[in-house]
GUGUKOL-862034 format. One line per 8 residues: their letters; for each residue x, y, z of C-alpha. Coordinates in pm, whole numbers. Layout:
// GUGUKOL-862034
a	X,Y,Z | ...
//
This chain:
// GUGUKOL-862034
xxxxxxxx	0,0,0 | 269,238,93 | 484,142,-203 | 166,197,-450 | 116,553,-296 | 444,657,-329 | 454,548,-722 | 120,711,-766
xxxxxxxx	343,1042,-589 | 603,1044,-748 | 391,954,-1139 | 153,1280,-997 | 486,1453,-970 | 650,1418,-1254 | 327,1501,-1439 | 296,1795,-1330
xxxxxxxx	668,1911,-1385 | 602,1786,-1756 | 314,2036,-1776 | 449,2336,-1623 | 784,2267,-1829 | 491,2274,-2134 | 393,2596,-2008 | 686,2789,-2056
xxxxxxxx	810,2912,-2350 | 1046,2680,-2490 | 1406,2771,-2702 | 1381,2767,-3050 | 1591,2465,-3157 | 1919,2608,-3374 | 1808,2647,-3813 | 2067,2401,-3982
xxxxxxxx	2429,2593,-4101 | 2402,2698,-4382 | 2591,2513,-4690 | 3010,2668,-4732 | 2997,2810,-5053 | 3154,2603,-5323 | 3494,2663,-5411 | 3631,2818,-5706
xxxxxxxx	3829,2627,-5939 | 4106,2789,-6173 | 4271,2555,-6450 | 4685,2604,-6459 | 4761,2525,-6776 | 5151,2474,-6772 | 5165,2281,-6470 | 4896,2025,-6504
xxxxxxxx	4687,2080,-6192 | 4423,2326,-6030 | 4388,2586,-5814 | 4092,2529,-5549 | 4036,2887,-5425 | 3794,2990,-5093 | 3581,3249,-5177 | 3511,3363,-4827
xxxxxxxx	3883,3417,-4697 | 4000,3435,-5045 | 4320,3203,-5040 | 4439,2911,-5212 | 4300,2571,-5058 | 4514,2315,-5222 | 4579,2226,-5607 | 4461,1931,-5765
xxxxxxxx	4698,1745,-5962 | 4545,1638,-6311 | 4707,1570,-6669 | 4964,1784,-6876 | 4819,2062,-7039 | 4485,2063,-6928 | 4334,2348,-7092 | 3935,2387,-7040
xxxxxxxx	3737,2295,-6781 | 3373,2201,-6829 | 3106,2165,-6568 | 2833,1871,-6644 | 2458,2009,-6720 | 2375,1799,-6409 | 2613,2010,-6187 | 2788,1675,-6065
xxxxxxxx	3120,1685,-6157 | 3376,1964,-6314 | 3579,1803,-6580 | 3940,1885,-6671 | 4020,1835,-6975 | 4400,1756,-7026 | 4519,1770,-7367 | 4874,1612,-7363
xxxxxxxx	4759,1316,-7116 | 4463,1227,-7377 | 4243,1189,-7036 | 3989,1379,-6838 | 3976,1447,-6504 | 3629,1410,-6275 | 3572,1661,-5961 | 3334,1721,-5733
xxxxxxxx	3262,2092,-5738 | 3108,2102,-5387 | 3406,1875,-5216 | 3679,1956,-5483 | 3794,1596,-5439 | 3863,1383,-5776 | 3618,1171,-5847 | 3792,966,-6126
xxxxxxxx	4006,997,-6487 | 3896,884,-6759 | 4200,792,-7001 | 4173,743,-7371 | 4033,1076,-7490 | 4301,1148,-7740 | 4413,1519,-7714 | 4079,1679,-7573
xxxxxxxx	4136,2056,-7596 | 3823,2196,-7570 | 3516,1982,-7472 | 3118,2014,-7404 | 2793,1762,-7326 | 2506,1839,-7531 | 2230,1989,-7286 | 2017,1672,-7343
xxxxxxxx	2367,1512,-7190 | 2321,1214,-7434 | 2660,1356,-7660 | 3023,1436,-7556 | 3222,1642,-7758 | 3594,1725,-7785 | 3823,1914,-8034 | 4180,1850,-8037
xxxxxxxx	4368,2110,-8108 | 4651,1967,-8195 | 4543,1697,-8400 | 4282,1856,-8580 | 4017,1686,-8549 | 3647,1698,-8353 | 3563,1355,-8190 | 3199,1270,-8083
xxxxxxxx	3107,1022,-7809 | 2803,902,-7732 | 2726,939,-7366 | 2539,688,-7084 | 2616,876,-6768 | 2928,727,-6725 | 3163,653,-7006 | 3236,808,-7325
xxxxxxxx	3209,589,-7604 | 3343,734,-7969 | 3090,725,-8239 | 3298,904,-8486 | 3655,1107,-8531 | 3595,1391,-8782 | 3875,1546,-8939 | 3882,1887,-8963
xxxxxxxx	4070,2219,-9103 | 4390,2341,-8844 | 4349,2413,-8531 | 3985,2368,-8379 | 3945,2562,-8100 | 3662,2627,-7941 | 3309,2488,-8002 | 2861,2570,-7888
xxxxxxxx	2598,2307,-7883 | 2273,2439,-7963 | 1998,2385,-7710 | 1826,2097,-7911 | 2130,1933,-7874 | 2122,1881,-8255 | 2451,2096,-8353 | 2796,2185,-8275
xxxxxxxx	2930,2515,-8371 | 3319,2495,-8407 | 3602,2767,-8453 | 3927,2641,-8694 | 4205,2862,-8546 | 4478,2876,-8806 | 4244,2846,-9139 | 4015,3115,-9002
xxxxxxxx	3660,2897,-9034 | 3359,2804,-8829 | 3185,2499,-8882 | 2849,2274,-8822 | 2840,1925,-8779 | 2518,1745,-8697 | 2525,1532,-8375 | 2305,1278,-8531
xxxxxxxx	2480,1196,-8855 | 2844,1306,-8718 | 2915,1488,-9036 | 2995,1861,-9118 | 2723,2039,-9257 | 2845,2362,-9381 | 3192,2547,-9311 | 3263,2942,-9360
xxxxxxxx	3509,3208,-9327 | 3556,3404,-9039 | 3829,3680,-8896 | 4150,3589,-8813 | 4256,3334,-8538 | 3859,3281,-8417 | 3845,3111,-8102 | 3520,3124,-7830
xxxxxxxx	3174,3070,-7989 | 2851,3177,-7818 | 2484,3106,-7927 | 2203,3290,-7837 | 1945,3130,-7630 | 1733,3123,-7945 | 1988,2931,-8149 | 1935,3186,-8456
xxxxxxxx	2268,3359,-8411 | 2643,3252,-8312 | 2895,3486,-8174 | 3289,3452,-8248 | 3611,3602,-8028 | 3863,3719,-8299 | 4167,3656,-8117 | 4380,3781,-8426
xxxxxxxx	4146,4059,-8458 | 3949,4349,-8252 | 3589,4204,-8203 | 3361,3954,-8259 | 3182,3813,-8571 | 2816,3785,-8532 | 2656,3488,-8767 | 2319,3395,-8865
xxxxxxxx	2280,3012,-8804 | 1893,3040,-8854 | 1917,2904,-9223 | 2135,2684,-9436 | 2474,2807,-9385 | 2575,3069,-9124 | 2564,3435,-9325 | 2799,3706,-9118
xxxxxxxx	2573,4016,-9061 | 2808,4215,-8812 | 3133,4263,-8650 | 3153,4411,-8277 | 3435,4605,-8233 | 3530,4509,-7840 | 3954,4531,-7835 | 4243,4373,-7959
xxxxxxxx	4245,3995,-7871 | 3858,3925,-7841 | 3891,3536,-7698 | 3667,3422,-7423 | 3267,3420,-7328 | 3032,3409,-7058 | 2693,3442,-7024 | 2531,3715,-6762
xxxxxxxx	2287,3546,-6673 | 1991,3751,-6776 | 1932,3643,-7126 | 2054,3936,-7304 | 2397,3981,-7219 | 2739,3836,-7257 | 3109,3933,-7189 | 3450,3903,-7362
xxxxxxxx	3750,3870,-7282 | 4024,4132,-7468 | 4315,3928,-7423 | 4547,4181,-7560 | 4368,4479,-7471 | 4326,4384,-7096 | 3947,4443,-7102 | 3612,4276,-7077
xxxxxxxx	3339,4398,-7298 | 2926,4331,-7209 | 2724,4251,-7527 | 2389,4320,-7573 | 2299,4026,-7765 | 1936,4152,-7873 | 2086,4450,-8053 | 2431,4322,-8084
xxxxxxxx	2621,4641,-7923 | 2836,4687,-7652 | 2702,4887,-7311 | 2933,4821,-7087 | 3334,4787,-7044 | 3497,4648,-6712 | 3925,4579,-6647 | 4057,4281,-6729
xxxxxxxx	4425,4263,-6641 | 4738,4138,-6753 | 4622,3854,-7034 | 4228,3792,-6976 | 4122,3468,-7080 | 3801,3220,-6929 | 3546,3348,-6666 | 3268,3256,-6441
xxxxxxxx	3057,3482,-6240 | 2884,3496,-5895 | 2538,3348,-5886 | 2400,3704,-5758 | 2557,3834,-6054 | 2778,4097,-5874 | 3138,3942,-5928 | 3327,3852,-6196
xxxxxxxx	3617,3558,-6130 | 3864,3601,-6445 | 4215,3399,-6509 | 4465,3682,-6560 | 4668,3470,-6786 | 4984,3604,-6791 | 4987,3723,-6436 | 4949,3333,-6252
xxxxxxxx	4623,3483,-6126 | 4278,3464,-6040 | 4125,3846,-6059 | 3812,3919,-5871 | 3613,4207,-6007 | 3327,4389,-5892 | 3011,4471,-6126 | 2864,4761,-5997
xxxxxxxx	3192,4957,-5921 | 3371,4796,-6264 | 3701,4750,-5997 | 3912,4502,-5975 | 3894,4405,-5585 | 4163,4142,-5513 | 4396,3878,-5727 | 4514,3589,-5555
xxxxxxxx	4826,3411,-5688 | 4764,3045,-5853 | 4970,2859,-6115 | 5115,2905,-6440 | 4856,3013,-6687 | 4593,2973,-6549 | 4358,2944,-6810 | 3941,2806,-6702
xxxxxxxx	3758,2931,-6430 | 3476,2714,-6288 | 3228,2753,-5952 | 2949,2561,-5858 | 2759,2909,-5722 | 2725,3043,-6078 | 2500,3255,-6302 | 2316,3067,-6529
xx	2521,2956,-6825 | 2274,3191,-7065
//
């Protein structure tokens, strides 16, 4: 009897600490951290690895050891992996863009310059620049398989894939040409003239006109892809060197790199003008901007380093020291590509 009353207590009790706990205004459990921002990755061409770069404290993490002369880096349409491409190695190189750990290398990709999935990530492309040729690979999610090795004029360069995922658009450095080849046949469909030494290519979200960096040159071409062959209806003077290209983000707007003239120049791609001129110091090549749109992450090329600039001001804010020519610029926290 006594042992039941005290249980019954002590249950009475602790009931009624339970409900005057309940009656008090309880801490609000802590919101989850959130996610570091992903790093940014800058390609060094001459020494075969790349620079993994904070963007909060703004200093060199570690490098990444990849293949000799990796040249272009590509992030995958599903935002899984940043690909080096390394052109004397005839391999690529997997990372995770969150983690910046390799993921794995894929060898047997004979001298991949310049490289791009179709959005519909079904093709693989690569142009070797130094055998002259454009390969294309069909693609499963996990290995490259080649359909067909197209020989091509000297030098391709740089290359687009239209947004049916139908087309590649590809630059011929040292015979001055741009060419289509259909992804479905593997076959080149028309070739023209261009300025000289064309490298970048940039198609409007339409797919009715392609842009071309005259590196040899002062500007960019501006082709009509909308019909048959491409028909040249402009050239945009920008500055000496025109080379590299990066979408805004808004739909309407695109820079270039002046490699010679140490500037970047916004198109308006809806009127084909430019409206806007920012510094781009000592050798400008790839870039990448902030997802907010307010930064600009450029590889000074022939500085070994990684310039920050900021929109609204047009300033460069900081450079932090990477490798030897450093070349692509990748994030994960990006504008879209368009």
């Amino acid at each position: 009897m006594i042992f039941r009353a005290l249980t019954l207590s002590l249950g009475l009790a602790a009931c009624t600490a339970v409900l005057a706990m309940s009656g008090k205004p309880q801490p609000t459990p802590p919101e989850p951290a959130a996610p570091a921002p992903a790093p940014i990755f800058v390609l060094n061409s001459l020494e075969g690895n790349v620079s993994v770069i904070d963007p909060v404290t703004w200093t060199e993490t570690k490098r990444i050891p990849t293949g000799k002369e990796p040249h272009h880096l590509y992030l995958t349409p599903d935002e899984k992996s940043v690909i080096v491409a390394n052109a004397l190695s005839d391999s690529l190189t997997f990372i995770d863009p969150r983690t910046a750990e390799i993921q794995r290398t894929i060898p047997g990709i004979l001298d991949p310059y310049h490289l791009r999935f179709s959005p519909d990530m079904k093709w693989f492309v690569t142009v070797a620049n130094r055998l002259n040729h454009i390969d294309i690979y069909k693609w499963d999610g996990q290995t490259p398989t080649l359909v067909k090795r197209i020989p091509t004029a000297k030098t391709p360069s740089h290359m687009w894939i239209d947004s049916k995922s139908t087309t590649v658009w590809a630059t011929m450095q040292d015979s001055n040409e741009l060419v289509a080849v259909d992804l479905a046949t593997q076959v080149i469909k028309w070739r023209v003239k261009t300025g000289q030494m064309p490298a970048d290519v940039f198609a409007t979200p339409d797919d009715k006109f392609v842009l071309v960096g005259l590196t040899g040159g002062d500007g960019v071409e501006v082709f009509d892809v909308s019909n048959g062959p491409a028909k040249k209806i402009k050239k945009i003077s920008t500055g000496k060197g025109a080379h590299a290209f990066r979408a805004v983000g808004d739909k309407q707007h695109v820079l270039v790199s002046n490699r010679v003239a140490n500037t970047l120049s916004k198109i308006d791609y809806t009127t084909f003008t430019v409206v806007d001129q920012y510094p781009g110091p000592t050798g400008p090549d790839c870039m990448d901007i902030s997802a907010d749109g307010k930064t600009i992450f450029l590889a000074s090329r022939w500085a070994q380093k990684l310039t920050v600039i900021d929109v609204a001001t047009r300033k460069v804010v900081r450079q932090i020291k990477v490798g030897k020519s450093p070349h692509g610029v990748w994030t994960l926290d990006h504008a879209p590509r368009q």
